[in-house]
C-alpha positions as CSV (number, residue, x, y, z in Angstrom):
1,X,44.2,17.7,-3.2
2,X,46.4,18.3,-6.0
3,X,48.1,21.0,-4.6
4,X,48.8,19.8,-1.3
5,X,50.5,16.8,-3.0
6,X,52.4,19.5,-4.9
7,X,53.6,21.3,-1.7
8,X,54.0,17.9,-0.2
9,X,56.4,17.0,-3.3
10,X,58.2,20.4,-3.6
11,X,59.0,19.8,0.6
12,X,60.1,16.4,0.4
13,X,62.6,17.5,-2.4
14,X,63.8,20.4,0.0
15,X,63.9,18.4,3.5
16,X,66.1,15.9,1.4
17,X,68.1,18.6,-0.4
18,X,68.9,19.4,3.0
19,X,69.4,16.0,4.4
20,X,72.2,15.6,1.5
21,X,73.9,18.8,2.6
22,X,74.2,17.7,5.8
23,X,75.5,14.5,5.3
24,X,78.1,15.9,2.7
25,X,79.5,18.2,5.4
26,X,79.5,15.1,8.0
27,X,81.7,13.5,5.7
28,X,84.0,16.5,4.9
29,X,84.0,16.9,8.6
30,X,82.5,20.2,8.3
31,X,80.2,21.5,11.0
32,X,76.4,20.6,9.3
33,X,74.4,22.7,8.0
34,X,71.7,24.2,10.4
35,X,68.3,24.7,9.0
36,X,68.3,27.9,9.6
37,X,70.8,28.3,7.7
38,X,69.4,26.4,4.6
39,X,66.2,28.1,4.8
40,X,67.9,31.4,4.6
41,X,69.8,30.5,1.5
42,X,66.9,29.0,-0.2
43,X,64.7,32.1,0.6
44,X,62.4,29.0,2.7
45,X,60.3,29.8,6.0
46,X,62.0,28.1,8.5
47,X,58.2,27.1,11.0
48,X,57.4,25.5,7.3
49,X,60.7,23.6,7.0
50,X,60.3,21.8,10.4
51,X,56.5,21.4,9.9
52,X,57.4,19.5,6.6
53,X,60.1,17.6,7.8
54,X,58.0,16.8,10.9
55,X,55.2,15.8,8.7
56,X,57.2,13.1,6.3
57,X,59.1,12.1,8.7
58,X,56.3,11.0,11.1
59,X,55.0,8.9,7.7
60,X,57.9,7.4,7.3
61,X,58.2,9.5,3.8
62,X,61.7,10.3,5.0
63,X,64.7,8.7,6.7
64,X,65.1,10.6,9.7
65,X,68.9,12.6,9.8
66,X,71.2,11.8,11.9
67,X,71.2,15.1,14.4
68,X,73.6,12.6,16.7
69,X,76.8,10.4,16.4
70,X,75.6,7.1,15.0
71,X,76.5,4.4,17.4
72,X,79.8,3.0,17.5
73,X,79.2,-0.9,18.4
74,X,82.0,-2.7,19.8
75,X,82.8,-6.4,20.0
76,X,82.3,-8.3,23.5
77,X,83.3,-11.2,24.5
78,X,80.6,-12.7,27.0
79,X,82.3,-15.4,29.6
80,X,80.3,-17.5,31.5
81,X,80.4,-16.7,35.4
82,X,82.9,-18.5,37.4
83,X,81.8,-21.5,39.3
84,X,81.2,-20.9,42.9
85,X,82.6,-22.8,45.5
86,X,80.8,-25.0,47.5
87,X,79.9,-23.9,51.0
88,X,81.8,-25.2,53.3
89,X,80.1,-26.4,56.9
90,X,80.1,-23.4,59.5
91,X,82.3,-24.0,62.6
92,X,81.2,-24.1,65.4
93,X,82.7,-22.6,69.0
94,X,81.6,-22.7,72.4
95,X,82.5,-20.0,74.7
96,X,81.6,-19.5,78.3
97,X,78.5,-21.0,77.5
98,X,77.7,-19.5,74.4
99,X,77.7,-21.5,70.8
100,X,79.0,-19.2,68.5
101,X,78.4,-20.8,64.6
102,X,80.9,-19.0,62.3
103,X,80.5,-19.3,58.3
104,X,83.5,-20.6,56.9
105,X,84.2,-17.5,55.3
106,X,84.7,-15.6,58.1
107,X,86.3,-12.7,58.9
108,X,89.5,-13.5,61.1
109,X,89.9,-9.9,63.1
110,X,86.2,-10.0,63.5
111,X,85.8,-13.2,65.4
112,X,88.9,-12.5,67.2
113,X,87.3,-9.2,68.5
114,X,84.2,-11.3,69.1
115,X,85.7,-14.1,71.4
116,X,87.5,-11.0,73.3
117,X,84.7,-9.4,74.2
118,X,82.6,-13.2,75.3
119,X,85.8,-13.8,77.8
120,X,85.7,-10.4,79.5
């Protein structure tokens, strides 16, 4: 058990190593540093890297890095919807017989086109 606590130690100091690299070169605006990269340069298997990082990270060991933008939040202003207006009474129209009940926000071409075709 001991030594599995001591890989476990000696991994969380490299997955953070690598956490801080990345984060310096965020801030330098640099592109980050890939973990391939960093595993190269340390002489580290790179399956083992993401097996460790995995691993902590999954017990909450770690904070997760940021491998996206962080969100930007911005402020809103939240209006209450207008008021509707009331509704108004349909009309109502008799035409050769027919009683035609129109809303009161009705179209105007439509019901002429309407009563055209009731008095042909």
């Amino acid at each position: 058990m001991i030594e599995k606590a001591g890989r476990e130690g000696y991994w969380r100091e490299q997955v953070g190593a690598w956490r801080v690299e990345v984060e310096r070169a965020e801030r330098a605006g640099l592109a980050p540093v890939t973990v391939r990269e960093f595993c190269r340069a340390r002489g580290l298997r790179e399956p083992s890297f993401y097996f460790w990082r995995r691993e902590l990270a999954g017990r909450g060991d770690t904070p997760r890095t940021r491998l996206e933008p962080a969100a930007i939040f911005a402020p809103v202003t939240v209006r209450p919807a207008p008021a509707k207006a009331p509704d108004l009474a349909p009309i109502e129209l008799e035409i050769c017989g027919v009683t035609l009940r129109v809303p009161s926000n009705f179209d105007e071409a439509n019901l002429r086109r309407l009563i055209a075709v009731l008095r042909a």
